[in-house]
Structure formats: structure tokens, C-alpha cells
C-alpha positions as CSV (number, residue, x, y, z in Angstrom):
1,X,109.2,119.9,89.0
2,X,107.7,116.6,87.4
3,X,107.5,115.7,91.3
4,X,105.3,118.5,92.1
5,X,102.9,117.7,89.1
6,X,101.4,114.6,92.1
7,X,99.9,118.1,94.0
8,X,99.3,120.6,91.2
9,X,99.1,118.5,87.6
10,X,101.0,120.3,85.2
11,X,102.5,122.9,87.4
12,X,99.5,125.2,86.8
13,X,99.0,127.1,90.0
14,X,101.6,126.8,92.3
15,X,105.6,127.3,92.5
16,X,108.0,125.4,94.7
17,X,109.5,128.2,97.1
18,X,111.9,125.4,99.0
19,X,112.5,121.9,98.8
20,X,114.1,119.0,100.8
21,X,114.3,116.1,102.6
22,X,113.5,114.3,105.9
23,X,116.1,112.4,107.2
24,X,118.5,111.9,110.6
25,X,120.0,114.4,112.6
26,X,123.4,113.2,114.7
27,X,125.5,114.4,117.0
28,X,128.8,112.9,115.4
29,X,131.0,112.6,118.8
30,X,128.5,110.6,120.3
31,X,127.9,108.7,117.1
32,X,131.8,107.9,116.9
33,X,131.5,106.6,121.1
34,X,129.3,104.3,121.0
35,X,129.6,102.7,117.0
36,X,133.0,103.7,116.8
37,X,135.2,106.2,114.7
38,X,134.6,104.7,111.3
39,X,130.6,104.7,111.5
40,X,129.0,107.1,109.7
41,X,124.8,107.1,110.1
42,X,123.9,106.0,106.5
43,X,121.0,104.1,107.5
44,X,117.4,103.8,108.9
45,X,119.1,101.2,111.1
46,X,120.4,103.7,113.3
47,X,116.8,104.6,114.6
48,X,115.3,101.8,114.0
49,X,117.2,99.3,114.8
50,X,115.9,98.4,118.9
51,X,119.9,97.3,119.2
52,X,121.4,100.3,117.4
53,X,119.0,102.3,118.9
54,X,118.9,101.2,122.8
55,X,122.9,102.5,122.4
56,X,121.4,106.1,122.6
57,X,118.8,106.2,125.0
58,X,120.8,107.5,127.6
59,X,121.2,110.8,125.4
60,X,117.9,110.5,123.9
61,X,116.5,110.1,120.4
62,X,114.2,112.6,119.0
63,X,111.3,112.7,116.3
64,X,108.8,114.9,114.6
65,X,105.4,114.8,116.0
66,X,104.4,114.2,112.3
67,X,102.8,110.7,111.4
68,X,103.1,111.5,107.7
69,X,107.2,111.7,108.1
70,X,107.8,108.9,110.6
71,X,105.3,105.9,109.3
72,X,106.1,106.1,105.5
73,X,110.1,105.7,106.7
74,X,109.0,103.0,108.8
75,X,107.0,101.3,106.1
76,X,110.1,101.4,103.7
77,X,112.7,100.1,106.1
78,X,110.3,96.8,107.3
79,X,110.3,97.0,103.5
80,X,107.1,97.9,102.4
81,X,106.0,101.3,99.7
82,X,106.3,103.7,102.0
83,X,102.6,105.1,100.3
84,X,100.9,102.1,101.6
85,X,97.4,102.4,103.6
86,X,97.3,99.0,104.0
87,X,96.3,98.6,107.6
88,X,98.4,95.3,107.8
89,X,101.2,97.4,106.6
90,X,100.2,100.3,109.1
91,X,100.4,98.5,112.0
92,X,103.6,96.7,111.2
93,X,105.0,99.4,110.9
94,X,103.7,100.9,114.0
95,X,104.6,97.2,115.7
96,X,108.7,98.1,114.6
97,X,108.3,101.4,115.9
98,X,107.0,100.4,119.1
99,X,110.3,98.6,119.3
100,X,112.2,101.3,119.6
101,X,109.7,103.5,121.5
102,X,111.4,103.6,125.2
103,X,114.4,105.1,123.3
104,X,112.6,107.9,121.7
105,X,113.0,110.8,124.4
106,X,109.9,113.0,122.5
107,X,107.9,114.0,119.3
108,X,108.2,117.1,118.6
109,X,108.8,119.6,115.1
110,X,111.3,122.0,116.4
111,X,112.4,121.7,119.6
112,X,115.3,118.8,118.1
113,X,117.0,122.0,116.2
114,X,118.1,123.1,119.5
115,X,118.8,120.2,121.3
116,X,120.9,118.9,118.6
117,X,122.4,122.2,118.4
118,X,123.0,122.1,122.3
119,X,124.3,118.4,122.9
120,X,120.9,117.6,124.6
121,X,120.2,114.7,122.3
122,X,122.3,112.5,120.2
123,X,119.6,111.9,116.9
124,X,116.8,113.1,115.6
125,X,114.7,112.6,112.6
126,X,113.5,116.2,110.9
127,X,113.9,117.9,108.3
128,X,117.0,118.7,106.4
129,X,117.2,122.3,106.9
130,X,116.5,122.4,110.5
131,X,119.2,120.2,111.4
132,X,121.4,122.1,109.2
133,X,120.1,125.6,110.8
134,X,121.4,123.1,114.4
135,X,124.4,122.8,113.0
136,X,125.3,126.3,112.2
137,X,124.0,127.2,115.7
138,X,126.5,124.9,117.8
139,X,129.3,126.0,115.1
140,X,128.4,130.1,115.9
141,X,128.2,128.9,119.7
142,X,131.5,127.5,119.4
143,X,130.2,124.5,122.1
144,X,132.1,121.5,120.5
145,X,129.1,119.7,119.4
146,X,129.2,119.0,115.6
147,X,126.0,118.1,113.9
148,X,125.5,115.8,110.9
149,X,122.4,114.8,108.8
150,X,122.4,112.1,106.6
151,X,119.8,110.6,104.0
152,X,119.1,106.9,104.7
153,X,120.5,104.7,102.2
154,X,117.2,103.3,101.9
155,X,115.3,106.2,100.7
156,X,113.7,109.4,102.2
157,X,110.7,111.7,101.6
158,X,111.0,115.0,99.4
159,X,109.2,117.6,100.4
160,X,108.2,121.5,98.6
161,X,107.1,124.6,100.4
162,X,105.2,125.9,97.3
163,X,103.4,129.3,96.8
164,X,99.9,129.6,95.5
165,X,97.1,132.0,95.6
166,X,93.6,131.4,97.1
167,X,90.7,131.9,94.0
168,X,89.1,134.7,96.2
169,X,92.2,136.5,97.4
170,X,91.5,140.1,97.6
171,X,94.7,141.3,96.2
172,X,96.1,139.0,93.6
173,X,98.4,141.2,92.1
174,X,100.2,142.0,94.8
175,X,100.1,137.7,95.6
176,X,101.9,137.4,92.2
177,X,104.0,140.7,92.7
178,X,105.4,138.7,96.1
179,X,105.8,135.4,94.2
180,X,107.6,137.1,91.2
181,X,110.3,139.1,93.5
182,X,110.8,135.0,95.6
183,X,111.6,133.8,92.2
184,X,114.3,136.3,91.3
185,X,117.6,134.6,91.0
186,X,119.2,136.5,93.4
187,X,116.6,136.0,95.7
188,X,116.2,132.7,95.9
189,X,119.8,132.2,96.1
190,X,119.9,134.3,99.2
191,X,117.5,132.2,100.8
192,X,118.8,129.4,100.4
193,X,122.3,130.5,101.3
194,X,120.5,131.7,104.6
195,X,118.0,129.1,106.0
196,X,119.9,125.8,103.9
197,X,117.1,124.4,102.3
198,X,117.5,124.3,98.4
199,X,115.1,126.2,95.8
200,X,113.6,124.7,92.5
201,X,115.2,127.8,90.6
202,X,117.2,127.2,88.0
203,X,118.2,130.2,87.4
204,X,119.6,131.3,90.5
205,X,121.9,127.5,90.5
206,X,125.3,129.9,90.0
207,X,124.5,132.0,92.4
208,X,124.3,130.1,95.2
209,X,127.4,129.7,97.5
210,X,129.5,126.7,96.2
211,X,130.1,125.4,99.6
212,X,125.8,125.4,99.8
213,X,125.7,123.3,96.3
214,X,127.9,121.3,97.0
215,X,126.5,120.0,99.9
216,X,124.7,116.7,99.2
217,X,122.6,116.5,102.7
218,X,121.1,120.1,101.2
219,X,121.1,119.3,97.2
220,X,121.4,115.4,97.1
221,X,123.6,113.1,94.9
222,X,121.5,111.6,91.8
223,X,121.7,108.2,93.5
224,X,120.1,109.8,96.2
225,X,117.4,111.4,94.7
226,X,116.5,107.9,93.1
227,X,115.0,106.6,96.2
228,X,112.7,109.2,97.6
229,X,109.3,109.5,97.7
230,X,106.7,112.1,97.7
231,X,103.6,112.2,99.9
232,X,100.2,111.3,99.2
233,X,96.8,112.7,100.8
234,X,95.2,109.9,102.2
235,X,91.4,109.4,102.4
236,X,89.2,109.6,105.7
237,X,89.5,106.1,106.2
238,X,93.0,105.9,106.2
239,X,93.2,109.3,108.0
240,X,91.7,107.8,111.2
241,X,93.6,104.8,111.2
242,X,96.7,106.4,111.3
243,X,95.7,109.1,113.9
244,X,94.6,106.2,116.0
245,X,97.8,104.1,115.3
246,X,100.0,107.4,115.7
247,X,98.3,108.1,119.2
248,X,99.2,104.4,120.4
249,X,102.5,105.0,119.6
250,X,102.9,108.4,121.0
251,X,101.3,108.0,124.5
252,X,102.5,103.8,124.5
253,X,98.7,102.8,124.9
């Protein structure tokens, strides 16, 4: 929660509905072919890394369409705060990720859950739960791929769904009525049991399926948690740099 006080100081108006990370989606058979069985994706490097990297183009690496996912991780692996706006920092970081660009099949926010879930690309970077909603799909479909997420060694950004209500909402109570029955115990376990993203409720910790807890790409190790970040609005400025830096990257002009 101490988190969440950077968007709502003191946890006044809003509630955390969901919470998690953004990270790398693999398919783990065509992980093992081309590093080998004992490599386990624990690493920006995998992505990033134009000699890693250039290993999967023929299967295709995916990643959100999302510049305030992808730069931030690309500022902390070149090893810089991943909440810079320095523009010498921007476009280094957009100068590594052009690197790596011909290997990067597509930017896009969903379309990786079914891919990966499919075998139609070997990584992706998204979000936690969606790669583990990909991995439950190719499991139901029984289709031999097996899907695996990891959090970069090097640290990743923490994200919240929260809940608030608008000042001139026309029906507040029945804004808080929704809000209170998501915060039930029981409620919030069963969602996170369902789509695999973890909740901020304490209360509903016991609850939740063991085999879901104890899953540290879903509800990460301490050590973990010590090296993410949490996103910052940035001002106009900054905002049209990166638009313009993302579009040169995107389209390769």
C-alpha cells in the first residue's frame, strides 16, 4: 500500500483491486533449444541482449505497444533509474532497443497471451497475469507448449488496478456498495484464484489457493519485490519526447 501512496497520498481515495508485474513471457521448449536445458530466462538479457535475442527471431519476440512498460526496463538494464526523462537517457535507451528491433515480430497488449499460449512466438514482455492466463490456456488445450514468466533479476515495474470514484458520480453509494462487495475476502480471493493476478487484501491471504500464493511470478519473493519500480506521470515535455522516440522505434524511422 505505501507504494500506492506515489498516485493517491495517504491512500485517501482509491483501493488497489489487483496488482503485478511486467516481466517476460517464454515458451520453455524453445528456451531449452536454443540456450540449452539448464537456462532458465532470469534476465533482461534475454530480450535485450541483440545476441541472445537474434536466437529467436525465427519464432518471433513480442512486446506491449506500451512505451511506459518497455523504456523504463530499457533504461534499467543500460543501467540507468528507470524514472529518468532525461532525453540523453531516452534515447539511449531507445538506441539499445533499436538493437534488437528486427527481432521484435510486433507491439501489441494482448494478442502475445495467445500466441504464447499457441506456440506462435517464443517471448514476450507483458504483464504477469496475461502470460499466466497463456499458460493455463495451452495447459487446458493440452498442445505441448508450456509457458513461463519470469521477473528480470534486474528489476521490474509494479503495477495496481485501483478503484476510485469520480467527485460527480451520480450514484456513489452504489460505487462504494461495488467497491465494498470487491473487497470481501472471499471475493477477492476468487479473483485472484481465477484471472492470476494477486489482490492487496490482506484479509482474503488464507483464502487463496496455496498453489496461487505460492507462486512467486504471481506474489513475488521479498528479494524480488526489492527491485521494482512504480511509474511516474511525466510532464508534456517529456510526454512528446517519448511518443516521438516510441514512434521511431515502432515504425524503424
Amino acid at each position: 500500500m505505501h507504494l500506492a501512496e506515489a498516485f493517491d497520498p495517504g491512500n485517501q481515495y482509491a483501493v488497489i483491486y489487483m496488482w503485478g508485474t511486467t516481466g517476460i513471457g517464454y515458451n520453455v521448449d524453445a528456451v531449452h533449444q536454443r540456450l540449452g536445458d539448464d537456462y532458465t530466462p532470469h534476465s533482461w538479457d534475454i530480450v535485450f541482449n541483440p545476441e541472445l535475442a537474434s536466437q529467436f527471431a525465427d519464432c518471433g519476440i513480442a512486446m506491449l505497444d506500451d512505451h511506459t512498460e518497455i523504456l523504463p526496463a530499457a533504461l534499467r538494464y543500460i543501467g540507468k533509474d528507470p524514472l529518468s526523462t532525461d532525453p540523453a537517457d531516452l534515447d539511449a535507451a531507445v538506441a539499445m532497443l533499436e538493437q534488437i528491433r528486427p527481432f521484435v515480430r510486433y507491439f501489441h497488449s494482448s494478442q502475445y497471451i495467445s500466441d504464447l499460449a499457441n506456440g506462435e512466438i517464443c517471448l514476450a514482455v507483458g504483464w504477469s497475469g496475461d502470460v499466466l492466463q497463456a499458460s493455463a490456456r495451452a495447459d487446458e488445450a493440452a498442445n505441448g507448449v508450456q509457458v513461463g514468466y519470469a521477473i528480470p533479476d534486474e528489476g521490474a515495474n509494479l503495477w495496481f488496478d485501483m478503484m476510485a470514484i469520480p467527485a460527480d458520480a451520480p450514484h456513489p453509494e452504489a460505487a462504494h456498495a461495488f467497491i465494498n462487495y470487491m473487497m470481501d475476502a472471499q471475493v477477492a480471493a476468487n479473483n485472484t484464484n481465477y484471472v492470476q493476478y494477486a489482490n492487496a487484501n490482506a484479509a482474503s491471504t488464507d483464502l487463496i489457493d496455496p498453489e496461487v500464493l505460492g507462486n512467486p511470478a504471481i506474489y513475488p519473493s521479498a528479494a524480488a519485490r526489492a527491485n521494482f519500480w512504480t511509474l511516474q506521470p511525466h510532464d508534456a515535455r517529456t510526454d512528446r519526447l517519448v511518443t516521438r522516440l516510441w514512434t521511431r522505434l515502432r515504425t524503424g524511422q
